[in-house]
C-alpha positions in Angstrom: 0.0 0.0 0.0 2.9 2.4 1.1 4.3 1.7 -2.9 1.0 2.4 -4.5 0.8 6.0 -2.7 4.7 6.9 -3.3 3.8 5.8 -7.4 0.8 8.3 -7.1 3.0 10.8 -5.5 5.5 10.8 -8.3 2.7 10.6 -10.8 1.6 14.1 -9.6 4.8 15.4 -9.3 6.0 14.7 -12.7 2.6 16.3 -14.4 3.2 19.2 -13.1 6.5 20.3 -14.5 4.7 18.9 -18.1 1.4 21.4 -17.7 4.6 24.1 -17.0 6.7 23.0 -19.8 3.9 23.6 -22.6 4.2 27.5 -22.8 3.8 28.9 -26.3 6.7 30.0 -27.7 6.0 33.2 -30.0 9.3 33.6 -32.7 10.7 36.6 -32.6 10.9 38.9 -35.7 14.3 40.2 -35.4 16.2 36.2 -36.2 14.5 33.9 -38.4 15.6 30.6 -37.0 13.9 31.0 -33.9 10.9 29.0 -35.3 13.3 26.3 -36.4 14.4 25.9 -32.6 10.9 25.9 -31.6 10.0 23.1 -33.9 13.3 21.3 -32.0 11.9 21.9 -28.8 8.5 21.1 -30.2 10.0 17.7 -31.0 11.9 17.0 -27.8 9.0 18.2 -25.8 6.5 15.3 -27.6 9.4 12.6 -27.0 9.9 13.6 -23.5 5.7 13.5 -23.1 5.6 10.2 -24.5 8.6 9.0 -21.9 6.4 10.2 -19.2 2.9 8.4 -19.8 5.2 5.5 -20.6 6.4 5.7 -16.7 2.5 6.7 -15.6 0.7 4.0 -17.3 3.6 1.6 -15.4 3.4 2.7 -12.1 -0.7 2.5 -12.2 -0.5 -0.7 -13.9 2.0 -1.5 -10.4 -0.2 -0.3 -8.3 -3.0 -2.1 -9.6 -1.1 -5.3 -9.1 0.1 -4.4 -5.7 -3.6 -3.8 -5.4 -5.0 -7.5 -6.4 -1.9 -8.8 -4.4 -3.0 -7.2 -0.9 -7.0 -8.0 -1.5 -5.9 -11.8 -2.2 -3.2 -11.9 0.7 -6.1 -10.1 3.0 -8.7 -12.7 1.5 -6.4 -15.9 2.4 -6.2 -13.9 6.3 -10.0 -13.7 6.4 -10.4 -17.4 4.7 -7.6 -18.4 8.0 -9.3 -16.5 10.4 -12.5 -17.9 9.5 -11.5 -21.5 10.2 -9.5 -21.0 13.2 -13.2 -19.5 14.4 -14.8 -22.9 12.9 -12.5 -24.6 15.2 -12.6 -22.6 18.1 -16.4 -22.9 17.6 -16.0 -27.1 17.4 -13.5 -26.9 20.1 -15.9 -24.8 22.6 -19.2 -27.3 21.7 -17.1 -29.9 22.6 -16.0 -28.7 26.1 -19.2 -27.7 26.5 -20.8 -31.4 26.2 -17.9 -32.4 28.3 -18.7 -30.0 31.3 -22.4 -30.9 30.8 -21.3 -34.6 30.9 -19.4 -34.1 33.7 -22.4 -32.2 35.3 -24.8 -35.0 35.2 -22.2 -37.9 36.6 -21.8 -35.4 39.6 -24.9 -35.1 40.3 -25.5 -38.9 39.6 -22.8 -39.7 42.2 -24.1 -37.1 44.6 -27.1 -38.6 44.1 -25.8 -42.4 44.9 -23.6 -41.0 48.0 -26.9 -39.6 49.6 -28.5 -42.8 48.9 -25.9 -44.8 50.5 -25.6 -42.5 53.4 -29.1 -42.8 53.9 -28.6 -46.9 53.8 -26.3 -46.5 56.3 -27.6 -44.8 58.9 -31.0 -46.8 58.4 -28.3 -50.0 59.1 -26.8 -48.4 61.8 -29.8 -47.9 63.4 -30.9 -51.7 62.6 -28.2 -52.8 64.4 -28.3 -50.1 67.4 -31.7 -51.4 67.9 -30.6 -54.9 68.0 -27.8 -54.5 70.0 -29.9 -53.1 72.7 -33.0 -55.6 72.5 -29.8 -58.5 73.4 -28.4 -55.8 75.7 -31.7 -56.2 77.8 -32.4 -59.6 77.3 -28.6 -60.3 78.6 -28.8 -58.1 81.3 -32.5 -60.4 82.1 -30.1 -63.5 81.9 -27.9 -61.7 84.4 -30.4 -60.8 86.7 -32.0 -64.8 86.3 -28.5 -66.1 86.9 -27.5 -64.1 89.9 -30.8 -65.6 91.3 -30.0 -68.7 90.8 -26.3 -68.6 92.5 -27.8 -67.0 95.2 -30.2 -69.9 96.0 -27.6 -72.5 95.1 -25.4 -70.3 97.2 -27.3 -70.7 100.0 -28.1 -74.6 99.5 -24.0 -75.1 99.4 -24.4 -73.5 103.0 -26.7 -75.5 104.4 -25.0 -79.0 102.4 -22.0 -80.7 104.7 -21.1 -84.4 104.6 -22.8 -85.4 107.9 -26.4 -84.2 106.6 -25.8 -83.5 102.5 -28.9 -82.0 100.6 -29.9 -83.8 98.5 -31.3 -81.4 96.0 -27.7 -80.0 95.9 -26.0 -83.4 95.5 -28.2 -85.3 93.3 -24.9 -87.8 92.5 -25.0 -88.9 96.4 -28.8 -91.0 95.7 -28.6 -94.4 94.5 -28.2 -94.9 90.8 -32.2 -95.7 89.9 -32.4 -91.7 90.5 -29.2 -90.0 89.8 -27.3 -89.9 86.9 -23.7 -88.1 86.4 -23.8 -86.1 83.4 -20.6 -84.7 80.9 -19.8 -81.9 81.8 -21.1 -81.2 85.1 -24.2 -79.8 83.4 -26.8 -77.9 85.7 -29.7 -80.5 87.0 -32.9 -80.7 85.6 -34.2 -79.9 89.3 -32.6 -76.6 89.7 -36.0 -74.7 89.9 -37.0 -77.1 92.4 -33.9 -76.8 94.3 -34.0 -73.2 94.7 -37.9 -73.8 95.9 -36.5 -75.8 98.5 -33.6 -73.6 99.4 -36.2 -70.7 100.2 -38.7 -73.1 102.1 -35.3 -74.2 104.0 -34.1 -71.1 104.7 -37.6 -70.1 106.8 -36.7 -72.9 108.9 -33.4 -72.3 111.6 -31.0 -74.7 110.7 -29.2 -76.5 113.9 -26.4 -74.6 115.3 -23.1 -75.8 114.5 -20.7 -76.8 117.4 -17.7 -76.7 114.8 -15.1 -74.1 115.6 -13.1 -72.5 112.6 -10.4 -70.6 112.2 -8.8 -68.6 109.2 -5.5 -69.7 108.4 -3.9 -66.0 107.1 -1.4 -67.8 105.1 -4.2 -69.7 103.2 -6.5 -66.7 103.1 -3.6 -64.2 101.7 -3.2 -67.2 98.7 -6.8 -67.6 98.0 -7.0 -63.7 98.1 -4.0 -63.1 95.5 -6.0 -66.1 93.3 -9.5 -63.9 93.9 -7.8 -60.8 92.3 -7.3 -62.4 89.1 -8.5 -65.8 88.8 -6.9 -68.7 86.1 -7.2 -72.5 86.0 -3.6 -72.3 85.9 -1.5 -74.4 88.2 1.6 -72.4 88.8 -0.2 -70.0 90.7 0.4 -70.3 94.4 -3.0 -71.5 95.2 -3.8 -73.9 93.3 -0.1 -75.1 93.2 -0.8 -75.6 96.8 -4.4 -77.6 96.4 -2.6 -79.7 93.8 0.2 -80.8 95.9 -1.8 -81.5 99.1 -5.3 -82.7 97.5 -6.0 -82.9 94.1 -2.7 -85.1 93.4 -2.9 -87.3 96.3 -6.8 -87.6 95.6 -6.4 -88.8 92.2 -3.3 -90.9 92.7 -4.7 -94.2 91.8 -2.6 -97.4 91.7 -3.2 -97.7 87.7 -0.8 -94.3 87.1 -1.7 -94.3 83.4 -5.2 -94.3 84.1 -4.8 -91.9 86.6 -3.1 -89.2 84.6 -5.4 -89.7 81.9 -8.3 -89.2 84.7 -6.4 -86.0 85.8 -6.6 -84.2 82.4 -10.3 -84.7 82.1 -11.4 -84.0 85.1 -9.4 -80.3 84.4 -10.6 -80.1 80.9 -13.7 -80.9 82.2 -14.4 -83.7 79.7 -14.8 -86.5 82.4 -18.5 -88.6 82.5 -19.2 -90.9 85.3 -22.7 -93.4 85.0 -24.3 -95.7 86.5 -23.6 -99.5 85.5 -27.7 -99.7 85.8 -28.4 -97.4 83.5 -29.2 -98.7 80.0 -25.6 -99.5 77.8 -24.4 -97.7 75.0 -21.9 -99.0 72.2 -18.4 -99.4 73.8 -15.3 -99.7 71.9 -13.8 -103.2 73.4 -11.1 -103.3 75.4 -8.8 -105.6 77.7 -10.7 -106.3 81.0 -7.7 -105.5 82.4 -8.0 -102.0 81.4 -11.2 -101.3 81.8 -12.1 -103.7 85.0 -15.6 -104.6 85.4 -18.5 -104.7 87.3 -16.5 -106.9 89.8 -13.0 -105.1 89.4 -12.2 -101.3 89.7 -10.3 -100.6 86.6 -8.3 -97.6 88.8 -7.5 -99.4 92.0 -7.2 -103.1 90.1 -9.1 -104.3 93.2 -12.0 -106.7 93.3 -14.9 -104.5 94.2 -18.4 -104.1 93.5 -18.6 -101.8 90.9 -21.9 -99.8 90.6 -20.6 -96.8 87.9 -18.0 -96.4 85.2 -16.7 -93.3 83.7 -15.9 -92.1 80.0 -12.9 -90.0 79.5 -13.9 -87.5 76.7 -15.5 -89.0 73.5 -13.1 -92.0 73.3 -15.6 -94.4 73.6 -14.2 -96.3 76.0 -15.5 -96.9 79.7 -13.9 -98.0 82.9 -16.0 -99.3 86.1 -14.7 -98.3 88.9 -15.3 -98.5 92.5 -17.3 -96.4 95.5 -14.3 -95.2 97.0 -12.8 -94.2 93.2 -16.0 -92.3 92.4 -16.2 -90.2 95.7 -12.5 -89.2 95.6 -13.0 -88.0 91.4 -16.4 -86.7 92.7 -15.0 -84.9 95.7 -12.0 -83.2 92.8 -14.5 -82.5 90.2 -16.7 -80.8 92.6 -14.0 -78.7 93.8 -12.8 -77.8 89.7 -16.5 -77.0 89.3 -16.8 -74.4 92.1 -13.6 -72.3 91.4 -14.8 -72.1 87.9 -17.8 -70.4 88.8 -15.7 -68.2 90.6 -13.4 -68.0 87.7 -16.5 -67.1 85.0 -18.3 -64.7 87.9 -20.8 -66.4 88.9 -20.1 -66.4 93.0 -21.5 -63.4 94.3 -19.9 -63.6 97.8 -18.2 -62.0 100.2 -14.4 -63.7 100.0 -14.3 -65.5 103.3 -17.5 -66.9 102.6 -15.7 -68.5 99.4 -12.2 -69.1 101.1 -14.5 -71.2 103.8 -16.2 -72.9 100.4 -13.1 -73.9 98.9 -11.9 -75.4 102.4 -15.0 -77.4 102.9 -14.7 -78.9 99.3 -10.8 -79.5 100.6 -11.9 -81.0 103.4 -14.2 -83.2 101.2 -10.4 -84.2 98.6 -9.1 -85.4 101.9 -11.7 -87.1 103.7 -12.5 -89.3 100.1 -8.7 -89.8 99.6 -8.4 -91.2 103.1 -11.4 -93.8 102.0 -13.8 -92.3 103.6 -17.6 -91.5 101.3 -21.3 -91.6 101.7 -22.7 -95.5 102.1 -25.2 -94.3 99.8 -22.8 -94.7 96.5 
């Protein structure tokens, strides 16, 4: 553009000195060859017109080129311009979907987080619900239970060895009416037996003429056991029962047996039954092992046998005599009692269970010295 206006420029400026140079030129009279020169400069002035429309005509016929050259370079800009802005256009409808795409998932997934929220919480309290329905019924249970070792507390109270109750012992009647059961299993009598313990305890029981006295060494053992009870035997306590009762007591003449007697009276897997009851399958064995009704199996003595025992679910059975059965009676009862300890069940003040466990001492040494109940 800048070459088409300096073209124009020096088109103007060279017509100018042209329109000036074409002044008529009168001869003079005094020389006759003037109007020879004029013809000259006649001639010289058409050559040098001539030169000059040459030189116009080119620069317009440049200008008009540089003319069609800018309108098609500005043309190919616009025709650019135009589809970058197609693109852009594309480009923008396409980010557009996207954010409206990305719109609806987050309101879909908003959506599905409220939902399960709202899922949870109606779980939550589902379960809160449930928890406290068992909450109630257990604390129900507790109430039942602490009942119950009341009354059986109080019928272990009024039980000794000179006049045992019979509701309490139910082992001590003769085999037409008691049966041992696995696992030491609460009697089928129990709501009976609390009946009776109430009805008993509106009647004075006889006065006592024993004497006792705690023996602090003893007591401080028991107490230090009480704290935090275990079935474990390397405590002092129980080290102590083992040594003085529990082993003696269960120290048979058959050692094998004896041992094997041992572990399930503490795993508590140990059934005793009475030979009348009606026979179940039993894997055989040597009568030497297993005695008979005529031969304690744990002494090897001839004695009248009236009960065997089965030691876990072996199958096998071994009859043994009365003295046998009161002595693992007498150990089993003891193993029963400081469990219920152990598990919580004794709601007692702790002399009242120290003076327990002595009693049920007493009973480990009175059956290991061969002394039981004529009615086994």
């Amino acid at each position: 553009m800048s070459l088409f206006s300096q073209a124009h420029f020096e088109e103007d400026g060279q017509e100018q000195p042209a329109v000036g140079y074409w002044k008529p030129l009168m001869p003079s009279k005094g020389s006759k060859k003037e109007p020879e020169t004029g013809c000259q400069n006649a001639g010289s002035g058409d050559d040098s017109q001539s030169t000059e429309q040459s030189n116009v005509s080119r620069l317009r016929s440049s200008s008009v080129e540089i003319r069609e050259k800018g309108s098609e370079f500005l043309k190919e800009e616009l025709h650019k311009a135009q589809k970058e802005l197609k693109l852009k256009d594309k480009e923008c409808e396409r980010l557009s979907k996207v954010r409206e795409q990305l719109e609806q998932e987050l309101e879909e997934l908003t959506a599905s987080l409220f939902e399960e929220a709202h899922k949870m919480v109606r779980e939550a309290n589902t379960k809160q619900a449930a928890s406290e329905k068992q909450l109630k019924e257990a604390w129900g249970k507790i109430d039942m239970l602490q009942a119950e070792v009341t009354a059986l507390k109080t019928l272990v109270i009024t039980s000794t060895p000179s006049s045992p109750n019979w509701e309490l012992h139910p082992q001590l009647q003769s085999p037409s009416k008691a049966v041992f059961r696995k696992g030491h299993g609460r009697n089928k009598s129990t709501s009976s037996a609390i009946v009776t313990a109430i009805s008993q305890n509106a009647t004075p029981a006889p006065v006592s003429r024993e004497c006792k006295e705690i023996d602090s060494i003893l007591f401080a053992e028991f107490q230090s056991w009480k704290e935090s009870p275990t079935l474990d035997k390397s405590c002092s306590f129980l080290d102590r029962i083992y040594r003085e009762d529990v082993g003696p007591c269960l120290d048979f003449t058959k050692q094998e047996l004896s041992e094997l007697v041992r572990v399930a009276v503490e795993q508590n897997t140990l059934t005793i039954e009475p030979v009348a009851s009606q026979m179940l399958p039993v894997v055989k064995v040597s009568a030497e092992d297993s005695g008979g009704p005529k031969k304690c199996a744990l002494s090897g003595l001839p004695r009248t046998c009236k009960h065997r025992i089965m030691l876990g679910d072996s199958g096998n059975y071994y009859y043994i005599s009365p003295s046998c059965r009161a002595r693992i009676t007498a150990v089993c009862n003891f193993f029963t009692y400081i469990r219920y300890i152990q598990q919580g069940l004794v709601r007692q003040d702790v002399e009242l269970m120290y003076w327990e466990v002595m009693r049920l001492r007493r009973e480990m040494s009175l059956a290991k010295l061969g002394f039981y109940p004529s009615e086994i």
